[in-house]
Every structure is written in C-alpha cells, then in structure tokens.
DOBAMI-219085 format. One line per field, with one value per residue (C-alpha): residue in one letter; x, y, z. Coordinates in nm, 4 decimals. Example, Ala and Ser with C-alpha at 12.3 -4.5 7.8 and 13.67 -1.06 7.14 Angstrom:
aa = c(a/s);
u = c(1.2300/1.3670);
v = c(-0.4500/-0.1060);
w = c(0.7800/0.7140);
//
This chain:
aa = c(x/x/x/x/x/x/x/x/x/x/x/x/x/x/x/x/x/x/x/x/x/x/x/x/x/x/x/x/x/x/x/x/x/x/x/x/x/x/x/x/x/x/x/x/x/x/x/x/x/x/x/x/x/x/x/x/x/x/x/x/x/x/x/x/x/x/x/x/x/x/x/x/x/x/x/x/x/x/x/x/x/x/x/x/x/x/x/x/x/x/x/x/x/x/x/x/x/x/x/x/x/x/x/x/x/x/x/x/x/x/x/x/x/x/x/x/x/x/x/x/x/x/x/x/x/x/x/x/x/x/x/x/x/x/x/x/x/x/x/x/x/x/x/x/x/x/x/x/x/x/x/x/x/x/x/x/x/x/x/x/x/x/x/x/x/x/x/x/x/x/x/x/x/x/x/x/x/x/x/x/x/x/x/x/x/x/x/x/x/x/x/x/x/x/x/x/x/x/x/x/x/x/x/x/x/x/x/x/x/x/x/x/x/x/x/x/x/x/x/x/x/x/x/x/x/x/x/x/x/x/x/x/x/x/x/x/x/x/x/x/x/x/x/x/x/x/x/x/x/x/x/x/x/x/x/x/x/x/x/x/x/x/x/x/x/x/x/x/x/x/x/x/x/x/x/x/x/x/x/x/x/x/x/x/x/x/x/x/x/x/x/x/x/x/x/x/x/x/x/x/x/x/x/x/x/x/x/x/x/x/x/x/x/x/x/x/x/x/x/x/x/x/x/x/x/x/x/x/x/x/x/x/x/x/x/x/x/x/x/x/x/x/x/x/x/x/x/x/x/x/x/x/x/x/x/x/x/x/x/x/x/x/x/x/x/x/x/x/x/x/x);
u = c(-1.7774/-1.8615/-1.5520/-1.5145/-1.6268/-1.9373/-1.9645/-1.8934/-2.1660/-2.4761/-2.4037/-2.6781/-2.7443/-2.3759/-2.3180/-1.9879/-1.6869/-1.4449/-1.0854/-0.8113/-0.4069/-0.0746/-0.0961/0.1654/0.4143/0.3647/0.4506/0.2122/-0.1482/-0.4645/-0.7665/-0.9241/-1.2759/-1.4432/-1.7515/-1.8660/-1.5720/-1.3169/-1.1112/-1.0894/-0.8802/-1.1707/-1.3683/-1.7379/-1.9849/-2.1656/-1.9351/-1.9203/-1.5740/-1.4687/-1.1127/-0.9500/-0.5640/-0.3648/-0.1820/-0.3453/-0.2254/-0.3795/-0.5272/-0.2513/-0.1967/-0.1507/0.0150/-0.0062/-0.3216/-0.5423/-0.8914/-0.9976/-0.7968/-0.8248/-0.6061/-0.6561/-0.7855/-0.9699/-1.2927/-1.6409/-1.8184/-1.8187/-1.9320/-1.6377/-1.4238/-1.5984/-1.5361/-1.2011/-1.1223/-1.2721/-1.0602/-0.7660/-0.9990/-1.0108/-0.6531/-0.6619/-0.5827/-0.8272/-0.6501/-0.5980/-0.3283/-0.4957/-0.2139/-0.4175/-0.7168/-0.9443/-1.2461/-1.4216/-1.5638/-1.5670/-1.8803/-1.7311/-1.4843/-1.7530/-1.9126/-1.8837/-1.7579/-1.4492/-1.0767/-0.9902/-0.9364/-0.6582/-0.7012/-0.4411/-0.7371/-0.6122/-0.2368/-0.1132/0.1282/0.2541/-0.0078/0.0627/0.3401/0.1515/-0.1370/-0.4263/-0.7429/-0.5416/-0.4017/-0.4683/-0.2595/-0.0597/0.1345/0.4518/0.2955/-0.0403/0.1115/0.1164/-0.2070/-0.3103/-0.1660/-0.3911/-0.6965/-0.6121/-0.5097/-0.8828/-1.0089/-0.8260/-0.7880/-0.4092/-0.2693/-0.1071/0.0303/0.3181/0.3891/0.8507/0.8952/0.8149/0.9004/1.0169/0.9044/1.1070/1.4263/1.3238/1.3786/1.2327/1.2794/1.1597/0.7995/0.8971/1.2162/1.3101/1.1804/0.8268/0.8506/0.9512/0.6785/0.4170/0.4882/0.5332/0.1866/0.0332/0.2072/0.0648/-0.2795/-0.2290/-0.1479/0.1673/0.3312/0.3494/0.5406/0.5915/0.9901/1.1414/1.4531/1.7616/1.7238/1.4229/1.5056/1.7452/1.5438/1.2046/1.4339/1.5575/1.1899/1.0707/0.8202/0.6857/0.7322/0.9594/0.6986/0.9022/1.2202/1.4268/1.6608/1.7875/2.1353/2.3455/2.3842/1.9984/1.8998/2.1303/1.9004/1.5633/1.6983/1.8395/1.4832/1.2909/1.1550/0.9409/1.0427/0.7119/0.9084/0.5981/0.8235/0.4932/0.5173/0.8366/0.8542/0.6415/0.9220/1.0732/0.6983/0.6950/1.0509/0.9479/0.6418/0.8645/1.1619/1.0959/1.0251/1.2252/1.5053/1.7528/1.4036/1.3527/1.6927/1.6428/1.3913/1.5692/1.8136/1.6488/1.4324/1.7311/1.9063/1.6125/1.6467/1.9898/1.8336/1.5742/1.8148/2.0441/1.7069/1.6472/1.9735/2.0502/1.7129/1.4710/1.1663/0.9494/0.6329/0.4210/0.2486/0.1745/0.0348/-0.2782/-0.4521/-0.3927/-0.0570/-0.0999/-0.3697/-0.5609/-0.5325/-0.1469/0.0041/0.1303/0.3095/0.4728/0.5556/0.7268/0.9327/1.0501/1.2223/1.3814/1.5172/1.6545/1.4215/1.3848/1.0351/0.9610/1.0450/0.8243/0.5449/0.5649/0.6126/0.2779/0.0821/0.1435/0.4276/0.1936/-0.0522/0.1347/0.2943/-0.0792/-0.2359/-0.3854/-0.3448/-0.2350/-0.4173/-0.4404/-0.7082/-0.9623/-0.7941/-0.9956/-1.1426/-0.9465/-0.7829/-0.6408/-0.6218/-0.3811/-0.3244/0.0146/0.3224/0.4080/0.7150/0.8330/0.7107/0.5927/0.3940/0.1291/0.0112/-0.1397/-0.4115/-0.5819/-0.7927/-1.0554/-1.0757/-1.2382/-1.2889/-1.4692/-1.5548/-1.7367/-1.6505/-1.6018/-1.3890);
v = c(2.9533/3.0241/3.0218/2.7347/2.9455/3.0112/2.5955/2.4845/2.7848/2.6103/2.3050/2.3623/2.0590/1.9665/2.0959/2.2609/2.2487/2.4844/2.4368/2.6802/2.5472/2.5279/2.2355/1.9800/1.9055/2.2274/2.4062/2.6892/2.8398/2.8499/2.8292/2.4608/2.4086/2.0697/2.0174/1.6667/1.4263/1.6594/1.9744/2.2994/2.5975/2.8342/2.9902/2.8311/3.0473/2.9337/2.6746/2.5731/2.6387/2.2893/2.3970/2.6995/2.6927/2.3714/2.1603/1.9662/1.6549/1.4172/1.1489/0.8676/0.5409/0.2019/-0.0102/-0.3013/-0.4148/-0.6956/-0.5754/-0.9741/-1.1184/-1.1707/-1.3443/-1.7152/-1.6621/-1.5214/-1.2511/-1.4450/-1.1507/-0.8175/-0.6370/-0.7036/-0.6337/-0.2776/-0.2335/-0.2773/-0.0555/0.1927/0.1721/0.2799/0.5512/0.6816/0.7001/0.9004/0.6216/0.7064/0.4593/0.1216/-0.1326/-0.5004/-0.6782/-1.0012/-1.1330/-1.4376/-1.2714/-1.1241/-0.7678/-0.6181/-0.4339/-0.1869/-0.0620/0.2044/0.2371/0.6012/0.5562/0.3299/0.4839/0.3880/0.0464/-0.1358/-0.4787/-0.7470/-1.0860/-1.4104/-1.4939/-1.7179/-1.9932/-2.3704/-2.6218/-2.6180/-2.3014/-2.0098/-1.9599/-2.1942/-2.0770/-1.7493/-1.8567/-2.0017/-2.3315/-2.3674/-2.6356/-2.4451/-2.5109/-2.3695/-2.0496/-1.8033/-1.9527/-1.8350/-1.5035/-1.4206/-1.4756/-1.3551/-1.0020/-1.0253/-1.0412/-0.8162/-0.4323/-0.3454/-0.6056/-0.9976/-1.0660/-1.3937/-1.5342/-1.5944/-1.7798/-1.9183/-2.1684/-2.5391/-2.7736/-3.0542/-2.8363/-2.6430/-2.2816/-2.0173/-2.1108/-2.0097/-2.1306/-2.2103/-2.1519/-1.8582/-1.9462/-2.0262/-1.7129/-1.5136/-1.6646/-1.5701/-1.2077/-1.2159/-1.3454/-1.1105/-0.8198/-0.9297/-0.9340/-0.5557/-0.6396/-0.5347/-0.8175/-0.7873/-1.0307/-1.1664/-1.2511/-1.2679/-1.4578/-1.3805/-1.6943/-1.5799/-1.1867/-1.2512/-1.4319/-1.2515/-0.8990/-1.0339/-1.1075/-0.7467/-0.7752/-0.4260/-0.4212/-0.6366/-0.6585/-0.7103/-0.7387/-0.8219/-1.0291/-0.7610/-0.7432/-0.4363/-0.5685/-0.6190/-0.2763/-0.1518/-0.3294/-0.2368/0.1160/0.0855/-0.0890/0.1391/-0.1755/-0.0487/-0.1751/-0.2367/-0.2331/-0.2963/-0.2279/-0.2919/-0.6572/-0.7312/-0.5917/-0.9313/-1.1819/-1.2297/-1.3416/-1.5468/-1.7331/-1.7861/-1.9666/-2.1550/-2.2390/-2.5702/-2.7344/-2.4987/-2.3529/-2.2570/-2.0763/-1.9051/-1.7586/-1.6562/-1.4789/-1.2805/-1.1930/-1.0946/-0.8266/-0.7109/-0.6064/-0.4543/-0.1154/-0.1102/-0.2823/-0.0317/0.2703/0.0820/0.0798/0.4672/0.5653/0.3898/0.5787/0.2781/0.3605/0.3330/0.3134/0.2852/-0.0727/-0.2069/-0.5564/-0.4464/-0.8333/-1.1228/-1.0545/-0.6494/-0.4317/-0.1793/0.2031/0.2137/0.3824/0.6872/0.4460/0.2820/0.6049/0.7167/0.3587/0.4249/0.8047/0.5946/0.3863/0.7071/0.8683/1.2051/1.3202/1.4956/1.2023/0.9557/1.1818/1.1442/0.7091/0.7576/1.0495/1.1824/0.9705/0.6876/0.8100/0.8875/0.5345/0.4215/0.6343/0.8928/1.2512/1.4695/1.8045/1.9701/2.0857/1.8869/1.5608/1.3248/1.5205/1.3281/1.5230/1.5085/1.8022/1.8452/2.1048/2.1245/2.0811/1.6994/1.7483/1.9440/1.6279/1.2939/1.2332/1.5135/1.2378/1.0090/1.2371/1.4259/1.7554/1.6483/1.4285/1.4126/1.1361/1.1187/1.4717/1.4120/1.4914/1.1572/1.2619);
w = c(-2.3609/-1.9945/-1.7052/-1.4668/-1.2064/-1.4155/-1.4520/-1.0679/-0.9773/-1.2427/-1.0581/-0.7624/-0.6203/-0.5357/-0.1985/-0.2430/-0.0212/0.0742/0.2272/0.3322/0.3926/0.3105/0.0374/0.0038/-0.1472/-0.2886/-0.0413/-0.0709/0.1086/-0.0873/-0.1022/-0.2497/-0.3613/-0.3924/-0.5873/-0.6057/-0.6157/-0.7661/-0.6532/-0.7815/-0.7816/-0.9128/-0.6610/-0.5388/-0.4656/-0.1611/-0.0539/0.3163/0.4484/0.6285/0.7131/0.7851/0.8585/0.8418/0.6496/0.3540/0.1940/-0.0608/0.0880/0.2648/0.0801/0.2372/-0.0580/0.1702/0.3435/0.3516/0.4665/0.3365/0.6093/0.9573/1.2097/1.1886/0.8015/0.5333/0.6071/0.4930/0.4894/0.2665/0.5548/0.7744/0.4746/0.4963/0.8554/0.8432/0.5526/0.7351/1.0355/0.7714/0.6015/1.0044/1.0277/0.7323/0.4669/0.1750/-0.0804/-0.0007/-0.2387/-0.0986/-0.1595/-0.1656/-0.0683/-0.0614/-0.0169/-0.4044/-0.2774/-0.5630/-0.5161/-0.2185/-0.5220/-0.6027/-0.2356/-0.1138/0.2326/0.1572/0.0285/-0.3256/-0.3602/-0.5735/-0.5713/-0.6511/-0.6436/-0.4683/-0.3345/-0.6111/-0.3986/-0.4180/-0.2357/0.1655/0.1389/0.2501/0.5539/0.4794/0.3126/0.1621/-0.1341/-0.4969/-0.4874/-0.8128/-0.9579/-1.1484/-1.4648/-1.3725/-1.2634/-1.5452/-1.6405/-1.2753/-1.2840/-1.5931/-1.4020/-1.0869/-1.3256/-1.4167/-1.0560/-0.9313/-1.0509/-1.1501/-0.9511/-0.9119/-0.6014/-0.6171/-0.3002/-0.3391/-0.0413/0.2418/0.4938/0.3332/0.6408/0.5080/0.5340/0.8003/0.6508/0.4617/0.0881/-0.2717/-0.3652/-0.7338/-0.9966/-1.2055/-1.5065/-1.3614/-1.1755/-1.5029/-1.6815/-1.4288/-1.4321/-1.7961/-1.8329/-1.5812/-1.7384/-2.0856/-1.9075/-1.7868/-1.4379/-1.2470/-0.9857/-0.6032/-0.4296/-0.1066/-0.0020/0.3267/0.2322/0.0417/-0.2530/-0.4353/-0.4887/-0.7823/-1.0271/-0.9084/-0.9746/-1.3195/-1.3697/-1.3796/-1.0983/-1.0231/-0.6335/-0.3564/-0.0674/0.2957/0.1102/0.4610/0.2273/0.0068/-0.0264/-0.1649/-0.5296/-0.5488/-0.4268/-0.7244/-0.9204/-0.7952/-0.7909/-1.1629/-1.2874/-1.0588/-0.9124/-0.6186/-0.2027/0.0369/0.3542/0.5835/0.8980/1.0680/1.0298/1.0245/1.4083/1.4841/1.3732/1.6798/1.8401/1.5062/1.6028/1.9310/1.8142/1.5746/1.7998/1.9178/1.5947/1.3326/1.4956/1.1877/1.0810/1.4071/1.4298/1.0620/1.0481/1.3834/1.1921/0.8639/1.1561/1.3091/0.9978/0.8428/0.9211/0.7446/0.4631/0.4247/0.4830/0.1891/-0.0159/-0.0284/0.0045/-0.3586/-0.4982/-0.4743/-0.4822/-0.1571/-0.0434/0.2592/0.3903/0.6966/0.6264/0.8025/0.8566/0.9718/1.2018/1.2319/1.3359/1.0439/1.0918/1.1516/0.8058/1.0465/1.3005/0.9637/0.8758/1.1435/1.1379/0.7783/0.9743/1.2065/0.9800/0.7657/0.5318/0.5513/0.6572/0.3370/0.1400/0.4235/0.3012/-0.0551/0.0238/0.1969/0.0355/-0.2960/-0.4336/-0.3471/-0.5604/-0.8445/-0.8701/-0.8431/-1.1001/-0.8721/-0.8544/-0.6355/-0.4691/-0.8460/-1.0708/-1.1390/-0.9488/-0.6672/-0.4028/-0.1175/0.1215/0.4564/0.7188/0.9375/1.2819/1.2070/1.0097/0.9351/0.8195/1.1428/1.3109/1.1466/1.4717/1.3704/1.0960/1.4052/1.4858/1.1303/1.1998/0.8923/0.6664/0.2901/0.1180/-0.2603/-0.1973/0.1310/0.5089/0.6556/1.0511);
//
C-alpha cells in the first residue's frame, strides 16, 4: 500500500500546484497542493508554488445568475453564454446556480474554463406573465407535467416563476393557486429536482412556503411569520440585493400606466433591507445572487456581498452565503482533502473588510490558474 504522497508523486504528467495561506473558514495557515482537479494536504514534490501568503477561500458561488439572458431577451448563442460566465469566473465566481435560462448549453457543463454550473432548464410561467421569450408558458394543469421535464433539462434545479405583474389589475400578483403550485414542486421533487422561485409580492409566499419549495428567490414580500417558517423548514432566502436596487428605475418606467404597481414595488425596495436583516436574524438560511442578466450586470457577487453587511450580516457569515456555505447547500466541498481544486486568493483578510473580495490576488479554477 504506497502513501498519498507516494501516489500524487507517480502522477508525472499532471503539472502540480502549490499554494500557501491562511484557509477559510478554518481559520488556519497551510500549505495546499493541487494535482489535477483536486486538492491535497500531502506534500507534491515538484509542484510550482502559485501563492505565497494570503487568504484562501473555496471558490465564490453566485446562486443566482442567468448567463442565458441578456437585456431585451434570451442569449442565441453558446458562445455568448460562455463569455458571460466568464466575466463571473473573473470576479472570482467559480460556481454558478443559473437560475433559469432559455438557452440549452449543456455542453459548457464539462468545459474547463467555465465555474461549475448548476442549472435549473427553462422559467416555467403562465402565458404573457413573465419577460417574453424567457419562459415555458404553462396552463395550471400542464405545470407539474412541466416541472418534470424542465428537472430533466436542467441539473438539480426547477425554477417557478410566483408572481408577477396582473395587467388587468394593475399589480404584481400570483401566477397560479396553491394547489397547482404544490403540485409542481411535488412533481419536480419526485423527479430529483429542488424548486427555485421567483416572488416579489407578499400573496404567493404562503402557499409556495407550505409547498416545500427549496429556496424564496427576491423574497421582498416576506413578512415576520413567513421567515419563521423558512427558518423552521430551513427553506433557503436568495436576496439578490443587486436587483432589487433597480426597482425604483423599474416604477418609473411603469408609472404612467401602472401606478399602484410602481409605488409597490418602491415600497417592497425600501423595506428590503429590514426584510433581509429579519431573514438571518431568525436563522434562515442565505445565500448569495445577484440576478446577473437581463436587468444587472455579471461579475458583481462581491458588490452583493457587501449589500447583504449593510443590511446586517456579519462578515463571517456573508462569507459562508457566498463561499463555502454556498457550496455545501449545493453539494460542493469545501478547501479539504481530496475536494474540487477551486480556490480563490486573496491579499488580505476579507473578513477585516468585505471590500478585499472586489479585487482577488489568483484565482484557480478545476485545478488550473485562470487570473
């Protein structure tokens, strides 16, 4: 039985990696080998030393980004797909949640130069209630039936969209009832899939909650009872601060012909931050999302970040939404033996100051040097 060092040092035509830091959330310098696409404890022999000093963290997560969409409407081409995953990877994202999109690229899941992707298929929505071109338009009875498929095209994932704005009553309002909602995620769970959804508003939360969908994306309508029960079924809150900053420019665009649903959604913006202080301070859990797409600009996970600490999380616990805690409630490892060889570098201490995370010192992706 040879030693792992003995193993890593037969494997000769793997250019080994080698990185010095104080690891997080450990809390603790050492030394970190990489050989191929997985890290290692054991020493390398021969390994090129890519960082020495710093701060390393396992590779940020946006858990809400649509590299399919653009503004205006849905990417046509894989290749712009690519380029805008890569603006995240740059920014030191290296797994991406794509919280819906209309675009099938598939075939970048494996490519070496984009972040991890978790893929949630097509929007599932009623006909004419979401942005054209995005979404699968479902009758209520041909929702469930949708969710199953979508489960199949996607990775992990269904993403329902709850609400959105009723043009006959001039308002944001649920997309369909309870008990089509409920049977929806109930179908997508049976297909292996957890449930995203999309809510602004305050009436779709309760039934959607009841449901057992996996995570509230936005969420600006959460109320305090609610949050007890996300926190109590560990339901999971996408704040996406990121987009929710645009709703006044969205009410101003909406004024002249919806003006209950412009001041509405002001409103639901300017009491966010309480909302998502509410959120975390009654244990939900929380992860980072910007909504990079058609309304917000890819490669901003650090400037959502530093929102969720002004709205009261405690930098420590802003890492783990974006970083490590991300990955776990994903499936991926941390910095650990044998895990993915994704790891971020930074000059100095993050949680001294979140604004460190805006500008990374290296960055490894699949067990390469990619910035």
């Amino acid at each position: 039985m040879c030693s792992a060092r003995e193993r890593w040092a037969r494997i000769t035509w793997v250019t080994a990696l080698h990185l010095r830091g104080v690891v997080l959330p450990d809390d603790v310098e050492r030394d970190v080998w990489i050989v191929g696409d997985r890290l290692t404890f054991e020493p390398v022999p021969g390994a090129s030393t890519v960082a020495s000093g710093g701060f390393l963290l396992p590779g940020l997560v946006d858990a809400h980004c649509h590299p399919g969409i653009v503004p205006g409407g849905p990417v046509t081409e894989i290749a712009e797909a690519k380029r805008l995953a890569l603006i995240d990877r740059d920014a030191g994202v290296l797994t991406i949640r794509d919280a819906g999109s209309p675009l099938d690229y598939r075939e970048l899941d494996d490519d070496p130069d984009m972040p991890r992707l978790i893929r949630a298929g097509r929007h599932l929505a009623p006909h004419r209630r979401y942005i054209p071109g995005l979404a699968v338009e479902c009758e209520p009875s041909e929702l469930a039936a949708a969710a199953v498929t979508q489960a199949k095209l996607g990775n992990g994932w269904v993403k329902l969209v709850g609400d959105w704005i009723d043009r006959g009553a001039g308002d944001l309002g649920p997309t369909y009832d309870d008990a089509t909602f409920a049977a929806a995620v109930t179908a997508a769970h049976d297909a292996g899939a957890r449930v995203a959804v999309h809510t602004f508003s305050e009436a779709a939360l309760p039934g959607l909650i009841a449901a057992g969908v996996d995570s509230i994306e936005h969420g600006t309508g959460l109320s305090l009872d609610l949050i007890d029960a996300m926190a109590a079924q560990r339901t999971a809150l996408v704040p996406t601060m990121t987009n929710i900053a645009t709703f006044d420019s969205i009410a101003d665009r909406a004024e002249g012909k919806f003006p209950g649903y412009a001041d509405h959604m002001r409103r639901l913006r300017a009491g966010f931050p309480a909302v998502v202080r509410a959120a975390y301070e009654a244990g939900v859990p929380i992860y980072v999302g910007t909504d990079a797409g058609g309304g917000v600009e890819h490669g901003l996970a650090a400037g959502e970040m530093l929102r969720l600490a002004d709205a009261g999380m405690a930098p420590i616990d802003v890492l783990a939404a974006g970083s490590w805690g991300a990955r776990a409630w994903l499936g991926l490892p941390a910095i650990e033996e044998g895990a993915l060889a994704d790891v971020v570098v930074y000059p100095e201490d993050p949680r001294t100051d979140l604004r460190v995370l805006e500008a990374p010192a290296r960055i490894i992706l699949r067990g390469r040097v990619v910035a």
